[in-house]
KENU-423138 format. One record per residue (C-alpha): residue number from 1; x, z, y. Coordinates in steps of 0.2 Angstrom, whole numbers. Last residue first. Example, Ala and Ser with C-alpha at 12.3 -4.5 7.8 and 13.67 -1.06 7.14 Angstrom:
2
2,68,36,-5 $
1,62,39,-22 $
***
This chain:
741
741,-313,1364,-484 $
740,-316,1381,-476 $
739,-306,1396,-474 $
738,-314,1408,-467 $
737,-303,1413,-451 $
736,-289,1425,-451 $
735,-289,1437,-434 $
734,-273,1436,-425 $
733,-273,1451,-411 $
732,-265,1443,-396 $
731,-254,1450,-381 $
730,-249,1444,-365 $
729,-232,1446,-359 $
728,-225,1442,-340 $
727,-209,1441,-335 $
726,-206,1448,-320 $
725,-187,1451,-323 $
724,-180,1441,-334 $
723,-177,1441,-355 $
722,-167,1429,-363 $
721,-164,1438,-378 $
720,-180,1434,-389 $
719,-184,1437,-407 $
718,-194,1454,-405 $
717,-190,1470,-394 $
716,-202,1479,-381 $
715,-197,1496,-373 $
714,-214,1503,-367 $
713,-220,1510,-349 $
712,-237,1518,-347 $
711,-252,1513,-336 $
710,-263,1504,-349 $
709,-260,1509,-365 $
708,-246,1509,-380 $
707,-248,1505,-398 $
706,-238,1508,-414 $
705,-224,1518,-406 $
704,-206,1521,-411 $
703,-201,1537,-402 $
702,-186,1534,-386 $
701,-197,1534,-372 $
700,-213,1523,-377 $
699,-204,1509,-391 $
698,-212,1494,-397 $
697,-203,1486,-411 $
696,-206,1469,-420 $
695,-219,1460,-406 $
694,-223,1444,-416 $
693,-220,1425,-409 $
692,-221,1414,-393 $
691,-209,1411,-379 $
690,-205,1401,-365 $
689,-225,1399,-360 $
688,-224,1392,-341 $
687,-235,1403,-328 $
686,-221,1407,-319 $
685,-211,1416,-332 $
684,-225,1417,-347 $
683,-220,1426,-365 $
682,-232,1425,-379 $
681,-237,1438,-389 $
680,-243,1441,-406 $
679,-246,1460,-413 $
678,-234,1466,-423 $
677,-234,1485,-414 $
676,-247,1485,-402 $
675,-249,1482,-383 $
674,-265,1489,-372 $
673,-277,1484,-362 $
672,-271,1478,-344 $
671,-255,1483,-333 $
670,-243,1488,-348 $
669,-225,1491,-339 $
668,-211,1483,-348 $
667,-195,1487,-352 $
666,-188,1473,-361 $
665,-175,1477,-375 $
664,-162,1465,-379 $
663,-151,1465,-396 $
662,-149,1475,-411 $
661,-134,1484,-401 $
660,-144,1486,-387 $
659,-145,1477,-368 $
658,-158,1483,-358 $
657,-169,1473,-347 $
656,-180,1481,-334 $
655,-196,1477,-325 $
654,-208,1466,-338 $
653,-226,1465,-337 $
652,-236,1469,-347 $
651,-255,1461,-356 $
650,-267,1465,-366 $
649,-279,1464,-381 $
648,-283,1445,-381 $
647,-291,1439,-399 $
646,-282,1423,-406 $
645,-291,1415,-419 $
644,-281,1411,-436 $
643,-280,1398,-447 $
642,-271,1399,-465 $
641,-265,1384,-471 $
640,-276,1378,-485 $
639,-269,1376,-504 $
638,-277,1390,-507 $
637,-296,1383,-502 $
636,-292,1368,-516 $
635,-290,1382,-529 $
634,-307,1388,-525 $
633,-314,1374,-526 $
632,-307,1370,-541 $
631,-313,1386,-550 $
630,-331,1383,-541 $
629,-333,1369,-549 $
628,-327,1374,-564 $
627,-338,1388,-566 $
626,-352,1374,-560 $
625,-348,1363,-577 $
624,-352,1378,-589 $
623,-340,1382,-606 $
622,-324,1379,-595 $
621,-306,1379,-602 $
620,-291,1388,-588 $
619,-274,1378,-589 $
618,-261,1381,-576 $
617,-246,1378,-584 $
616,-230,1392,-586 $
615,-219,1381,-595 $
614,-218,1392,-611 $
613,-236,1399,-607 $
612,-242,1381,-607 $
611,-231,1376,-622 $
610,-237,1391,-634 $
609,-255,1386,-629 $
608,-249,1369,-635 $
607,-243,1373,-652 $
606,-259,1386,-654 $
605,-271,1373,-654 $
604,-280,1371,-637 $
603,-299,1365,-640 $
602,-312,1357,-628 $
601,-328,1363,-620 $
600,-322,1355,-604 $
599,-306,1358,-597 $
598,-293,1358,-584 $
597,-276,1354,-584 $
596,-265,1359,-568 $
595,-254,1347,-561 $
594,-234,1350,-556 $
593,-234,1330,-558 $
592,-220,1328,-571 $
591,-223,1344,-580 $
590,-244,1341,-580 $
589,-240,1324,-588 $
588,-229,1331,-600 $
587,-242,1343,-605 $
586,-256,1329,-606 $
585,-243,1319,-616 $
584,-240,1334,-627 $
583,-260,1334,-632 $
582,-275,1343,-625 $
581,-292,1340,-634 $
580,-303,1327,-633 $
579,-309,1315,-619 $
578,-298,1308,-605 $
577,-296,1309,-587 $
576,-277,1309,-579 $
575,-269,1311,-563 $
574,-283,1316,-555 $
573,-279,1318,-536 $
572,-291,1332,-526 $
571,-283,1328,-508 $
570,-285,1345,-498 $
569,-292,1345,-479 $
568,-303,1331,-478 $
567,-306,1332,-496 $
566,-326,1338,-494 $
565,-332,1343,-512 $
564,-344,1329,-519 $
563,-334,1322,-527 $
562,-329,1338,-538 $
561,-348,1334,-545 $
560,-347,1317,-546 $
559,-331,1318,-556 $
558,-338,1332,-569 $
557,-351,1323,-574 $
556,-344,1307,-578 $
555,-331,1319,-589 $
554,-346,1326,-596 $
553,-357,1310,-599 $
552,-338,1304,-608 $
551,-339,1320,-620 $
550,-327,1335,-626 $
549,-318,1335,-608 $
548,-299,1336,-601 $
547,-296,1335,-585 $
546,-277,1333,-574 $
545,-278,1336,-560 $
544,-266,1338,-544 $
543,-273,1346,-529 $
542,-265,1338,-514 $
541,-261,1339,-498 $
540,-266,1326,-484 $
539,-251,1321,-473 $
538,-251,1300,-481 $
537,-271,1303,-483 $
536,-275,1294,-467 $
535,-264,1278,-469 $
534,-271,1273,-485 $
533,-263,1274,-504 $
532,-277,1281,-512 $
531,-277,1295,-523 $
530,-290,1297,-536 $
529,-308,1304,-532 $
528,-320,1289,-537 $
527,-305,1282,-546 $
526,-307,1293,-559 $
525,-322,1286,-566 $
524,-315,1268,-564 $
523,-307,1263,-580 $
522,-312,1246,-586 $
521,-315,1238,-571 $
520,-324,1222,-573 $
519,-320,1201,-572 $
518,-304,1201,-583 $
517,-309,1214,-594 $
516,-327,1208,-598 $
515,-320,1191,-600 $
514,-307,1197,-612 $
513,-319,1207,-622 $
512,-331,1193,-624 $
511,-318,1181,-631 $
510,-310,1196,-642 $
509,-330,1199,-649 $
508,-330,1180,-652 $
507,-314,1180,-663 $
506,-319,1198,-672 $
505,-333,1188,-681 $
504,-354,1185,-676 $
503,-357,1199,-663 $
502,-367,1214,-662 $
501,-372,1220,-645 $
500,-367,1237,-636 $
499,-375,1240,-616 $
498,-365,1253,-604 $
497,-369,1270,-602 $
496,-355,1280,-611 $
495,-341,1269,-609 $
494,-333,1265,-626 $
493,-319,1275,-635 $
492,-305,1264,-642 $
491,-305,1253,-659 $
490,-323,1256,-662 $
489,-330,1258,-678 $
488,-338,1275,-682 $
487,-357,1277,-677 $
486,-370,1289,-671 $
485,-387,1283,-671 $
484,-405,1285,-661 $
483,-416,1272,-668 $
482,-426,1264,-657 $
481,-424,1246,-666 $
480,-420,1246,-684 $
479,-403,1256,-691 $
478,-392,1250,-708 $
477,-383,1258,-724 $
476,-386,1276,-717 $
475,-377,1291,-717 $
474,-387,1307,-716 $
473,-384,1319,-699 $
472,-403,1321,-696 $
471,-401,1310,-679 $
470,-395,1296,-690 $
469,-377,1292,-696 $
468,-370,1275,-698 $
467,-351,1272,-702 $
466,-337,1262,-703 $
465,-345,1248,-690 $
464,-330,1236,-687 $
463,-324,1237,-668 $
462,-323,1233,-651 $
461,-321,1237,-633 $
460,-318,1229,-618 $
459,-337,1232,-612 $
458,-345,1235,-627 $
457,-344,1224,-644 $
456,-350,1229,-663 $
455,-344,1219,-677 $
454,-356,1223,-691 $
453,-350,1233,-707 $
452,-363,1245,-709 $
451,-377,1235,-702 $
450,-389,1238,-686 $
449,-405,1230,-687 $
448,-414,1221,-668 $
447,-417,1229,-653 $
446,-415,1243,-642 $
445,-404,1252,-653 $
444,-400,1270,-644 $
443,-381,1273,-650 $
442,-370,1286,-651 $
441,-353,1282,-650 $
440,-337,1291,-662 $
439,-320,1287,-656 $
438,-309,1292,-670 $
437,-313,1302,-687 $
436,-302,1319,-685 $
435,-299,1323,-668 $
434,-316,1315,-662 $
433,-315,1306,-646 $
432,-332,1305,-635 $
431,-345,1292,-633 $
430,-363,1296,-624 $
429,-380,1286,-624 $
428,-372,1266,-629 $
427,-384,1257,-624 $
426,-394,1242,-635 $
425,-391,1227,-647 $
424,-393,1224,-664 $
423,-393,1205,-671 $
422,-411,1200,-675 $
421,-421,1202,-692 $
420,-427,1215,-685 $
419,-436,1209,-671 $
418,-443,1221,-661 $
417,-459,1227,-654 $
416,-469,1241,-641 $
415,-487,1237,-642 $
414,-490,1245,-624 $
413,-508,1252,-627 $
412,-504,1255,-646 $
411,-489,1265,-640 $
410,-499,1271,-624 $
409,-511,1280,-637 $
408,-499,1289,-644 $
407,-491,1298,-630 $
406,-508,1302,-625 $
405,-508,1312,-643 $
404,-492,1320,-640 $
403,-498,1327,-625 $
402,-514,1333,-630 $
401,-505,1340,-646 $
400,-494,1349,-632 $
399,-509,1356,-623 $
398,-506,1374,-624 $
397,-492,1378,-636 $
396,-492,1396,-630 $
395,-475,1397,-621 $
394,-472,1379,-618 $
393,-489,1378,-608 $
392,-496,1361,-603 $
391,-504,1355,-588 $
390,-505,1336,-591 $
389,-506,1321,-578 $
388,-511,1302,-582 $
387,-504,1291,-569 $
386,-517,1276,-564 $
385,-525,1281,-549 $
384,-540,1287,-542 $
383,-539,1304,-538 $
382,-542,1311,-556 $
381,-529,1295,-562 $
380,-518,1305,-552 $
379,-507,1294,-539 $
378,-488,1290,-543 $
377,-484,1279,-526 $
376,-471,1295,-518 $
375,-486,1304,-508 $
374,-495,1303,-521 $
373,-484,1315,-532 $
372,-483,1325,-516 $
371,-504,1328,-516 $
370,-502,1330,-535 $
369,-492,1344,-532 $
368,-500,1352,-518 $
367,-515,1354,-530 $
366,-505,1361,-545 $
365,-496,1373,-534 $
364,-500,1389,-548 $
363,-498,1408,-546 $
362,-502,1416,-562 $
361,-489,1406,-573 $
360,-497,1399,-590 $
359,-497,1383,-579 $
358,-479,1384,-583 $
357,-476,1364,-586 $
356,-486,1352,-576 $
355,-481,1335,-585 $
354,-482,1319,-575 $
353,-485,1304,-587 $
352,-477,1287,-584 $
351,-474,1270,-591 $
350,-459,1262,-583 $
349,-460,1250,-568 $
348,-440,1251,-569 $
347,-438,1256,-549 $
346,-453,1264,-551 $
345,-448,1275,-564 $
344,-431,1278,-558 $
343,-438,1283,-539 $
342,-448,1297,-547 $
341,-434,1304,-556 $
340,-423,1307,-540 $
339,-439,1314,-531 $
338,-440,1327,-547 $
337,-419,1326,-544 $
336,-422,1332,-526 $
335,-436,1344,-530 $
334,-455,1342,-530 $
333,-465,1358,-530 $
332,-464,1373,-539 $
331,-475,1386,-548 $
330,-484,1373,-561 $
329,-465,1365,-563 $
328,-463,1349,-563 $
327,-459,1337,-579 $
326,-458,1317,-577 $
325,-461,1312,-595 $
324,-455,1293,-595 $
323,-460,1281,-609 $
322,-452,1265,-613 $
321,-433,1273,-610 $
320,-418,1265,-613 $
319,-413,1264,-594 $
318,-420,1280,-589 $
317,-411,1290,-601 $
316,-394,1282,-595 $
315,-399,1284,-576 $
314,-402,1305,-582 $
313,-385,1305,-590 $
312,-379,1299,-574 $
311,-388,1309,-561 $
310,-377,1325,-571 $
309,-369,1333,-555 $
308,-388,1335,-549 $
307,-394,1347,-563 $
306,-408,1342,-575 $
305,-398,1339,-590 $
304,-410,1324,-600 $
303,-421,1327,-617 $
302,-422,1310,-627 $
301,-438,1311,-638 $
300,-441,1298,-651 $
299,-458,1296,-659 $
298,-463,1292,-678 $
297,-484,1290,-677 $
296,-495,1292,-692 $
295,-510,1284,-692 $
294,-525,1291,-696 $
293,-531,1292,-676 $
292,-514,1301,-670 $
291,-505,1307,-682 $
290,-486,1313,-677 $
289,-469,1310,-686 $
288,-453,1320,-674 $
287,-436,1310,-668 $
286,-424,1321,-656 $
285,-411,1315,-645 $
284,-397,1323,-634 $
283,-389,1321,-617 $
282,-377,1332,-612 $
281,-377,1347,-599 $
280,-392,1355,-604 $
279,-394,1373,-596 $
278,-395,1391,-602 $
277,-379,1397,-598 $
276,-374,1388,-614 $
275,-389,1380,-624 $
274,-392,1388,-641 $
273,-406,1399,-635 $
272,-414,1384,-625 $
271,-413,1374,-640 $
270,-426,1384,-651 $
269,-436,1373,-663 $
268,-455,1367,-665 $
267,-450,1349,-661 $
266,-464,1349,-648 $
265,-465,1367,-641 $
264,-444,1365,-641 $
263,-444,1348,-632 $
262,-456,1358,-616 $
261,-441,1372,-617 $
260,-429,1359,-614 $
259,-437,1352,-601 $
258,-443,1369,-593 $
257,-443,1365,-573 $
256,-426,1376,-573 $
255,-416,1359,-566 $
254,-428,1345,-559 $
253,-438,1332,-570 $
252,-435,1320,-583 $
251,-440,1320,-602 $
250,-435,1301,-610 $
249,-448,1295,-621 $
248,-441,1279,-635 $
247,-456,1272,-642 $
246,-456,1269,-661 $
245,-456,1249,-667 $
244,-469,1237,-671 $
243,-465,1221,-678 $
242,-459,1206,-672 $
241,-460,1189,-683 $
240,-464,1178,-671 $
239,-452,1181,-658 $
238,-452,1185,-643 $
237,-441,1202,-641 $
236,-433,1199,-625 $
235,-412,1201,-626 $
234,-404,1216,-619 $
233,-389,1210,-607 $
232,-370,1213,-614 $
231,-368,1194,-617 $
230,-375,1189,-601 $
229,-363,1201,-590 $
228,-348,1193,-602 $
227,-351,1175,-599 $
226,-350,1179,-579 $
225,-365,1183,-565 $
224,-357,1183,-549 $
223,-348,1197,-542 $
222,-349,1200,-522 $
221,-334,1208,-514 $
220,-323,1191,-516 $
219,-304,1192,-508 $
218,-295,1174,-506 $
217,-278,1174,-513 $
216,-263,1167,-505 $
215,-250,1181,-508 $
214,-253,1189,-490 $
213,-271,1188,-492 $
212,-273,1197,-508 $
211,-260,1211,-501 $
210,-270,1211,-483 $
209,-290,1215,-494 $
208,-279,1228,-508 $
207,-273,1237,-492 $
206,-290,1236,-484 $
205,-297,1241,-502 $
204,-286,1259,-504 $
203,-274,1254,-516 $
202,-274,1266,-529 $
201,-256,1273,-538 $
200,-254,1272,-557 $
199,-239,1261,-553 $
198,-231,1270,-542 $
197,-229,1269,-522 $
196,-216,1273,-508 $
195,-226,1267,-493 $
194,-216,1262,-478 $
193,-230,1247,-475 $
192,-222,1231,-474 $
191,-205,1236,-484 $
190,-212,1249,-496 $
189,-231,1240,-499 $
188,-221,1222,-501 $
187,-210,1231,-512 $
186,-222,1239,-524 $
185,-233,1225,-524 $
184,-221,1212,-530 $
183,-211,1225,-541 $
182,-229,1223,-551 $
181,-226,1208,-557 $
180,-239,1192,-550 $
179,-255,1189,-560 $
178,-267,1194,-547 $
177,-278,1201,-558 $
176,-266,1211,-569 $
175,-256,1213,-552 $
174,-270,1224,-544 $
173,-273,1235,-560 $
172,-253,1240,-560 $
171,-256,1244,-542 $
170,-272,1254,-544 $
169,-289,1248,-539 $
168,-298,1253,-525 $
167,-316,1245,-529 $
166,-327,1227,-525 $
165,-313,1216,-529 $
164,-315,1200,-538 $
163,-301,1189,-535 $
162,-304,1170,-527 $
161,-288,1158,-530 $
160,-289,1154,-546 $
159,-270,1151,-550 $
158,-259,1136,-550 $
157,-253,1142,-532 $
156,-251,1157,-538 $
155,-231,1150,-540 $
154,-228,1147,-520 $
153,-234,1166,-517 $
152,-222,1170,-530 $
151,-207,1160,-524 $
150,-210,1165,-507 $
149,-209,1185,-512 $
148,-193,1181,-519 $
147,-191,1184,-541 $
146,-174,1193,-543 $
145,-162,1190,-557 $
144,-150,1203,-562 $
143,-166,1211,-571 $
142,-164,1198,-585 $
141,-147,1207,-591 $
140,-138,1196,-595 $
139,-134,1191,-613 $
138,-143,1172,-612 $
137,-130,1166,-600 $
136,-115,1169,-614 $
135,-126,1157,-627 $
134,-126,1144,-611 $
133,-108,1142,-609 $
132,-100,1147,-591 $
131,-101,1135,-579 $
130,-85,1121,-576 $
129,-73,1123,-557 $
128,-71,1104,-555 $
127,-84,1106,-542 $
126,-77,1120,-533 $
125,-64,1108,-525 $
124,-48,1121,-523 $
123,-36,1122,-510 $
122,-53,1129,-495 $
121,-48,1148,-500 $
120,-28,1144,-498 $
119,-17,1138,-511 $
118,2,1140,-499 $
117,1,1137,-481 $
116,10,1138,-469 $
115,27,1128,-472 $
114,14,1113,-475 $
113,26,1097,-478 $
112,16,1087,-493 $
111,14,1086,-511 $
110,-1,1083,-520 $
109,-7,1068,-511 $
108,9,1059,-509 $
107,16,1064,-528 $
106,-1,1050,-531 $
105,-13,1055,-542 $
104,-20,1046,-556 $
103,-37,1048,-566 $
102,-40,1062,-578 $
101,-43,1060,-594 $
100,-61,1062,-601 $
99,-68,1077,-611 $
98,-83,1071,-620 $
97,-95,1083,-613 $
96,-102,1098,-623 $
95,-124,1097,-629 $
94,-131,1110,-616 $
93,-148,1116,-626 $
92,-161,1114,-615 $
91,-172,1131,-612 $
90,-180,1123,-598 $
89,-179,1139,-586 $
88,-164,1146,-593 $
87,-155,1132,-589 $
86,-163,1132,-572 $
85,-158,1151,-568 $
84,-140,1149,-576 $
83,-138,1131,-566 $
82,-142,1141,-551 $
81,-131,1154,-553 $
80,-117,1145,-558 $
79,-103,1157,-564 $
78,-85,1155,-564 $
77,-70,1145,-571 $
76,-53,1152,-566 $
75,-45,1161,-580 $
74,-54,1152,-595 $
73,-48,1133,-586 $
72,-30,1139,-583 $
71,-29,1142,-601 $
70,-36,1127,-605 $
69,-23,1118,-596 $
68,-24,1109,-581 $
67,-18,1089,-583 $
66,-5,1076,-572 $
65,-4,1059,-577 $
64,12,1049,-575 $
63,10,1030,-577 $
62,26,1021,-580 $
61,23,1026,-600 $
60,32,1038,-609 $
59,18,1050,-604 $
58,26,1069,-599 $
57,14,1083,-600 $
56,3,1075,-617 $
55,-15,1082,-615 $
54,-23,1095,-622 $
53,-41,1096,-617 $
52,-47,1103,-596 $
51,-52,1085,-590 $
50,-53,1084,-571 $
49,-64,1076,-558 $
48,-66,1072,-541 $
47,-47,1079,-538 $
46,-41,1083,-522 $
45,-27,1097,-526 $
44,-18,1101,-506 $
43,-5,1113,-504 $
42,9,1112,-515 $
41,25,1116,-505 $
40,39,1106,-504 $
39,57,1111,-501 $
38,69,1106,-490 $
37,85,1112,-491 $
36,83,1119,-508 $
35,100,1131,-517 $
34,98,1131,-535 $
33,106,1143,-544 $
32,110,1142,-563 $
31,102,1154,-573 $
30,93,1139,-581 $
29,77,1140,-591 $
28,68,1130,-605 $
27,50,1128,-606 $
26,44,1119,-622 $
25,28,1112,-624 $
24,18,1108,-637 $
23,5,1090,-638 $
22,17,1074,-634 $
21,29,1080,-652 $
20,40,1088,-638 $
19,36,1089,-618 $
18,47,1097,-610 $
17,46,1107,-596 $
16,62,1115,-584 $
15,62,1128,-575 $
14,73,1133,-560 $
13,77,1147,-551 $
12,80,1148,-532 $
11,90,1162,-520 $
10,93,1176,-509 $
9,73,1182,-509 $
8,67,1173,-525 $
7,61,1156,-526 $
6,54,1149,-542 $
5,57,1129,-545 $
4,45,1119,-557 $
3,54,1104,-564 $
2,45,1091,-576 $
1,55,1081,-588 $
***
């Protein structure tokens, strides 16, 4: 029998336990009062162990054992959260302890005299206290637990330790490389730097350079050659079963130098008429059959834009080219992207011939070109060198078939080859999201035989060929070397520029496309304007975009022209660039952000048009690249402050002060110039400025003036009450300056 006494305030109760059957337990109470003289107080429970199953209360034995319920156990048993982090950890599955029973404890060491104390904090060993069970640790929340910036930096320490970074990357960009969460980045950014970031943010690369150091990497600028820069690189044709293939000519030359209208006298049709604004902005190819010597010759022309903003169209043509056309005009001279073209063909040692266009014109500078031409390394074969020139006339055909005919002989000069029997490989000349069919590429095959059904890799992309069409528009069955193609096949829309190859199975294109991803930026066209988190833009406003294009080479296009607006003043930030026509994530996007969307020959179905007037967007589609340009540039110059020079028109002095019911009026005396209504003043009381702002009223007796001379008194009012005697006003007209960016 065990007793358990409660005390009340004016006197004692007493319970008494029983144990019946050794396992239930009966409590029996007594109304009778029981008065303590001294009673004991539990204070003290040292117990290195204790079991928590059903135990008999009162042991018939001498040996009293003394057991917690499992009641008491649910209602005081907490949480480990080291043992939940480890258990979690290794995944072991807790078998349950065989529950033991509790060894013996003295009356001495549970009950002693301690009138002051009753259970305190420090009562209780936490060690007897059991965890909770496993399968409840597995429904928290994952985010409760926090990763330390130490345990990360301890945990790259199985990780390369060199990173590859030669461009601002964007934070979720940045901890793909760096295989650490992206809460690691934003945190150390927000509590070393103040800097509240997002994901899709860009470090600048001395922020990128301190957060691989911080985490214990070591930051590489210079890339060395990896498995996926050899597998994109064209393969030499030695083999000895080459045959010959059809040159590929690319037309260069300056803007308005007659490219286009050259292409026309050859293929005999009229692209200038169906050009918008009257100049190329894509790149394009054409195949034409030409005798030469009996034999008939199947040539590819490639026709590149000749404006500046499109250098990477004309580094695309340049690159897959075995002939260069360099084209100048009869009446011109050499132009930056003339010189552009000229430093492509010697940098590539590609065949050349310089084409005088215009020479139908009555004022010629055919002289003066060739002298420049040699001046640049591309010397006349009639001065001694080796470049072959030809005046030629779009207009009346004149010397076309010459041309075409020299074109001929360097093929047999050159013996351009392929192996067709090889895998295709080659560049990728523009790529672009079609609405209804996908991402669409066209191709120039360099080497080897395209198949319908061939696994085609490009950058991180890849895909089974659907579809082949030629230049005609026919589908094909299969493409040989320096055929110009358009194919379906590629599960995202490739990079416009870059190399293509076939591969063996999708197994080897993954492998490829993994070491290209991890090694290469995938995305970086919009980086070249993007936001950077760096500590000079912090104040900067911003000119949020979002661009929309029909093509990749206009998109590229586009960037390097708003690049090379000066952003000192406004930030352009492109929020996003993608191909194809405006979707409800671009208008969500331009919601979130407060963005405009701009566009490029692209669509707007009336669903979305209903949205952007709904949400009041700002959407305007362009046709030519340099309305947009000067669209955004002129939307860049409204975001400005207006600035203001400060022309002096006079100056009063003040000799009275008069309080009115609108407030105090100055009586001044003008003494220089005159003062005028609105004009800007400031206010001098011993040559210290203790006021600045518009002149609201002027007043000359009691009739409201607009201006007031030299040698007359004026009542002066404006957003100033502490007016003196003496004070002296000078007055400003404010003339806006030009904005400027």
């Amino acid at each position: 029998m065990i007793y358990l006494f409660l005390l009340s305030q004016n006197s004692c109760y007493r319970f008494f336990f029983q144990s019946i059957f050794n396992y239930s337990i009966d409590i029996i109470y007594s109304d009778t009062p029981l008065i303590l003289v001294s009673p004991k107080l539990i204070n003290y429970l040292d117990v290195k162990s204790i079991n928590t199953s059903i135990s008999p209360v009162i042991n018939n034995t001498s040996n009293n054992k003394f057991t917690l319920s499992s009641k008491f156990e649910k209602k005081y048993k907490v949480h480990n959260d080291q043992e939940v982090v480890d258990a979690r950890k290794s995944k072991l599955k807790v078998s349950k302890k065989k529950r033991k029973n509790i060894s013996n404890i003295d009356h001495e060491d549970i009950f002693h005299d301690n009138v002051n104390a009753l259970l305190s904090e420090n009562s209780l060993d936490m060690s007897i206290i059991k965890s909770r069970k496993l399968n409840r640790i597995k429904k928290r929340d994952k985010a409760q637990i926090e990763i330390s910036c130490s345990s990360v930096v301890d945990k790259n320490k199985n990780y390369k330790k060199e990173v590859y970074v030669a461009h601002p990357l964007s934070i979720q960009e940045l901890c793909f490389k760096l295989n650490i969460p992206d809460a690691e980045i934003i945190r150390y950014l927000f509590l070393t730097k103040s800097i509240s970031a997002t994901l899709n943010q860009v470090l600048d690369i001395n922020i990128i350079k301190e957060i691989v150091t911080y985490y214990g990497f070591t930051l590489v600028t210079k890339h060395n050659d990896s498995i996926s820069d050899k597998i994109f690189s064209i393969e030499s044709n030695e083999s000895s079963i080459n045959i010959q293939r059809a040159p590929i000519i690319t037309i260069l030359g300056h803007v308005d130098h007659g490219k286009t209208s050259l292409l026309d006298a050859i293929l005999k049709t009229d692209l200038v008429q169906k050009e918008l604004g009257g100049i190329t902005q894509s790149i394009s190819g054409y195949k034409i059959q030409w005798n030469y010597n009996s034999n008939n010759y199947e040539l590819i022309f490639i026709d590149t834009p000749g404006h500046e903003s499109f250098k990477a169209l004309r580094l695309r043509g340049a690159k897959v080219t075995d002939i260069a056309l360099l084209v100048i005009a009869a009446d011109d001279n050499l132009k930056p992207q003339t010189i552009e073209a000229i430093e492509y063909i010697k940098e590539m040692s590609l065949n050349c011939i310089v084409v005088i266009t215009k020479i139908d014109r009555i004022s010629t500078n055919i002289d003066l070109i060739k002298q420049e031409i040699s001046g640049y390394g591309l010397v006349p074969q009639d001065w001694g060198g080796d470049i072959m020139i030809i005046e030629v006339s779009a207009l009346t055909g004149y010397n076309i078939d010459k041309l075409l005919s020299y074109i001929c002989l360097l093929c047999d000069t050159n013996h351009f080859v392929t192996n067709p029997s090889q895998m295709a490989n080659g560049t990728i000349l523009e790529a672009y999201l079609d609405k209804k069919q996908g991402p669409v590429a066209n191709l120039v095959i360099q080497n080897g035989t395209l198949h319908l059904g061939n696994i085609i890799i490009s950058s991180n992309s890849y895909g089974k060929i659907k579809n082949i069409t030629d230049i005609s528009g026919k589908k094909i069955q299969s493409a040989i070397a320096s055929s110009i193609v358009q194919i379906l096949g590629f599960s995202e829309v490739p990079r416009a520029g870059l190399s293509f190859k076939v591969v063996l199975n999708e197994k080897e294109a993954k492998q490829y496309c993994a070491a290209y991803l991890k090694n290469n930026n995938v995305n970086p066209t919009k980086k070249i304007l993007n936001t950077r988190i760096s500590a000079e833009n912090m104040q900067i406003k911003q000119l949020q975009l979002i661009i929309k294009t029909n093509t990749q080479g206009s998109l590229e296009a586009i960037i390097d022209l708003l690049s090379s607006i000066p952003q000192n003043k406004v930030q352009i930030n492109i929020i996003a660039a993608n191909l194809g026509n405006i979707s409800n994530k671009d208008i969500e996007l331009s919601l979130a952000f407060n963005a405009m969307i701009i566009g490029f020959n692209i669509n707007a179905s009336m669903q979305i048009n209903n949205l952007i007037k709904k949400y009041d967007i700002t959407f305007q589609n362009f046709g030519i690249i340099y309305d947009l340009y000067d669209y955004i540039e002129s939307s860049m110059l409204n975001l400005i402050t207006p600035e203001y020079d400060k022309v002096f028109i006079g100056s009063a002095v003040v000799q009275a002060i008069f309080n009115m019911n609108k407030g105090y009026v100055a009586g001044c005396l003008v003494n220089e110039g005159k003062l005028k209504k609105m004009c800007y003043i400031y206010v001098y009381r011993k040559e210290i400025i203790v006021h600045e702002g518009y002149l609201n009223s002027l007043k000359h007796l009691k009739s409201d003036v607009d201006e007031v001379y030299a040698d007359d008194e004026c009542g002066v009012m404006c957003d100033y009450n502490l007016w003196q005697l003496s004070d002296i006003i000078k007055a400003y007209d404010l003339v806006l300056r030009d904005k400027s960016l």
